[in-house]
C-alpha positions in Angstrom: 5.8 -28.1 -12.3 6.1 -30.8 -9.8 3.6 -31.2 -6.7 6.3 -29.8 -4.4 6.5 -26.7 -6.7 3.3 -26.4 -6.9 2.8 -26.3 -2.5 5.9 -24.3 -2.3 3.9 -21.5 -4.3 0.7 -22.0 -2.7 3.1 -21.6 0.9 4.5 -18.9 -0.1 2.0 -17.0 -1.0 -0.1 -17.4 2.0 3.0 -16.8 4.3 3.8 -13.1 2.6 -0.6 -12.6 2.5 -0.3 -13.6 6.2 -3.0 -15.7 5.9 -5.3 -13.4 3.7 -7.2 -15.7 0.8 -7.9 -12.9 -1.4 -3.9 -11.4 -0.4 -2.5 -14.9 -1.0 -4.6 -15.3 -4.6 -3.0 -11.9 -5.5 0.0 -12.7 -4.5 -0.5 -16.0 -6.3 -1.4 -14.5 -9.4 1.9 -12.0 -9.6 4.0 -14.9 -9.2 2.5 -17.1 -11.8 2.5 -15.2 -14.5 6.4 -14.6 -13.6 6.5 -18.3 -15.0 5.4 -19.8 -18.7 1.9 -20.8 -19.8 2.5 -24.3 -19.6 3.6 -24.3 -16.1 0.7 -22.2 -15.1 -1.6 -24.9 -16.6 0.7 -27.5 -14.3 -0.4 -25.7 -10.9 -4.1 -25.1 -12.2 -4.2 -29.1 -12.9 -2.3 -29.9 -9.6 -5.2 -27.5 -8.0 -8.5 -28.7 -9.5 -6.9 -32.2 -8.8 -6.8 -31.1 -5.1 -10.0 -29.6 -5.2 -11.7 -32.7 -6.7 -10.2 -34.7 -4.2 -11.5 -32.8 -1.6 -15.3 -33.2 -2.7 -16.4 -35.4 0.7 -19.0 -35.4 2.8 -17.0 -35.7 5.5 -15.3 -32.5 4.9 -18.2 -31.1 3.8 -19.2 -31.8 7.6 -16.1 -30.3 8.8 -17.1 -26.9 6.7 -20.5 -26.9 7.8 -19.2 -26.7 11.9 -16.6 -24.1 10.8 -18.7 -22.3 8.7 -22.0 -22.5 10.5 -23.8 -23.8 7.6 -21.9 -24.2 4.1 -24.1 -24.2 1.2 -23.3 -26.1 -2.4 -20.9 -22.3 -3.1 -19.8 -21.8 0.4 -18.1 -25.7 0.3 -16.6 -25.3 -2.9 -15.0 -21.9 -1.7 -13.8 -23.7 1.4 -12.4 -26.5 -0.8 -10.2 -23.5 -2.3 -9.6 -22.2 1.2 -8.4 -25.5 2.2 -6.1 -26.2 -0.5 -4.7 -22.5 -0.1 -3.8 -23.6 3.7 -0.8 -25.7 2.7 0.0 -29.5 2.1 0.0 -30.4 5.9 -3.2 -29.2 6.5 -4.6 -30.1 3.2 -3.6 -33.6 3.6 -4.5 -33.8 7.5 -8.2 -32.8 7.1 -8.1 -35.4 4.2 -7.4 -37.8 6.3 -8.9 -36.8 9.1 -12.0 -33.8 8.6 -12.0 -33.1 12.6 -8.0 -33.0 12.9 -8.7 -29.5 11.5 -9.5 -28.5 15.3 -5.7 -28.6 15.9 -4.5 -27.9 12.4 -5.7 -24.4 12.1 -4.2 -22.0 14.9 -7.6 -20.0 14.6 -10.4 -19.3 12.4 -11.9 -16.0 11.5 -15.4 -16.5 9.8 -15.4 -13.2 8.2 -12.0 -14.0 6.3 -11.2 -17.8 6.5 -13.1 -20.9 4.9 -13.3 -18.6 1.9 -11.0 -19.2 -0.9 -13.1 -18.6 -4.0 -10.3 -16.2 -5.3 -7.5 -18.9 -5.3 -9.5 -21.3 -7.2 -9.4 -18.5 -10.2 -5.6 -18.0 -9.5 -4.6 -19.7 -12.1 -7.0 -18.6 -14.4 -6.4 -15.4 -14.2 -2.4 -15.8 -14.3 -2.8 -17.5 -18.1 -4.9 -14.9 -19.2 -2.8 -12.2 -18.6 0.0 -14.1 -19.8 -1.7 -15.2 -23.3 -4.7 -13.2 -23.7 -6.7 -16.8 -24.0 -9.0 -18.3 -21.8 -7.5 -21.8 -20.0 -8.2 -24.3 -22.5 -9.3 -27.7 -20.8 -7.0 -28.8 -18.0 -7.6 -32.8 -19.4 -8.8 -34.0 -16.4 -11.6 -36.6 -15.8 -14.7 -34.8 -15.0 -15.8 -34.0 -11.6 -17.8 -36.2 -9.7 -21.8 -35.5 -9.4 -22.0 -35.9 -5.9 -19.7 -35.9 -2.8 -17.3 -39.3 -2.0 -18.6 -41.1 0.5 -21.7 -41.4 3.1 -24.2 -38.0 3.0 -24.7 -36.6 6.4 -27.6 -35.0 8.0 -26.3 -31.2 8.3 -28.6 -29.7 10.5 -28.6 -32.4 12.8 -26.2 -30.9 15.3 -26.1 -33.8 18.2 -24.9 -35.9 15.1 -21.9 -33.0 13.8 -21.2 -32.6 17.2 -21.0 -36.4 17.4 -18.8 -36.6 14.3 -16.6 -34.1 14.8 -16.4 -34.0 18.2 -12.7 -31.9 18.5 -14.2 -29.4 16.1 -17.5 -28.7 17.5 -15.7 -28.0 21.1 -13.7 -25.7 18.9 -15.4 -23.6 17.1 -19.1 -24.6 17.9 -18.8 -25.3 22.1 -20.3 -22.7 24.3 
């Protein structure tokens, strides 16, 4: 499985789940099991590679606006979330954590920003296709701490600062 294969299933899914996380890892799961074991470990590497990836502070700040607060769990489930949004947005918050004020058409607390279900997608495809636990996906291990410069979460002049598009957003009054 190629990375386009791999967002053309994570799209997909998320279309038909209308924008449901625990729809789209569902819906994610019935197809993957519709393919072969060792294309199912293909999109779990291509995910945990985009998960990793996305261990920053600065989107780390990004969660903590949407979120109102975003613990160690609540970050790594938005990490999930994010990836389940699609490549474009994926990418965009990548490169830029407060573009995510124009890439998301809205944001629902109660159901977005939590994508813990997708991240076991995967997971729970190759089990039901082997009856075997995912053996080791061979990928170096994840980093101890977040890429780049810590920020001061519950300073909010300085996340309003930061992510100024966002805050007006989702945090403005």
């Amino acid at each position: 499985m190629d990375e386009t294969e791999f967002w053309a299933l994570v799209d997909g899914a998320r279309e038909d789940a209308e924008g449901d996380p625990e729809e789209q890892a569902d819906l994610l799961v019935e197809r993957l099991v519709l393919l072969d074991p060792e294309a199912v470990l293909d999109f779990a590497r291509h995910f945990e590679a985009r998960y990793q990836r996305a261990y920053r502070w600065d989107l780390w700040g990004a969660a903590w606006v949407l979120l109102d607060g975003a613990s160690d769990d609540a970050f790594d489930f938005f990490r999930c979330w994010l990836i389940g949004q699609g490549r474009e947005v994926f990418e965009g918050a990548l490169h830029d954590p407060d573009a995510l004020a124009e890439l998301l058409d809205d944001f629902d607390e109660e159901i977005d920003g939590d994508g813990e279900d997708l991240g076991y997608a995967a997971d729970e495809a190759y089990e039901q296709l082997t009856g075997l636990v995912m053996p080791d996906l061979g990928l170096p291990p994840a980093p101890a701490e977040p890429e780049g410069t810590p920020l001061d979460f519950e300073n909010e002049a300085r996340l309003a600062a930061r992510y100024p598009r966002l805050w007006e957003r989702f945090r403005g009054d």
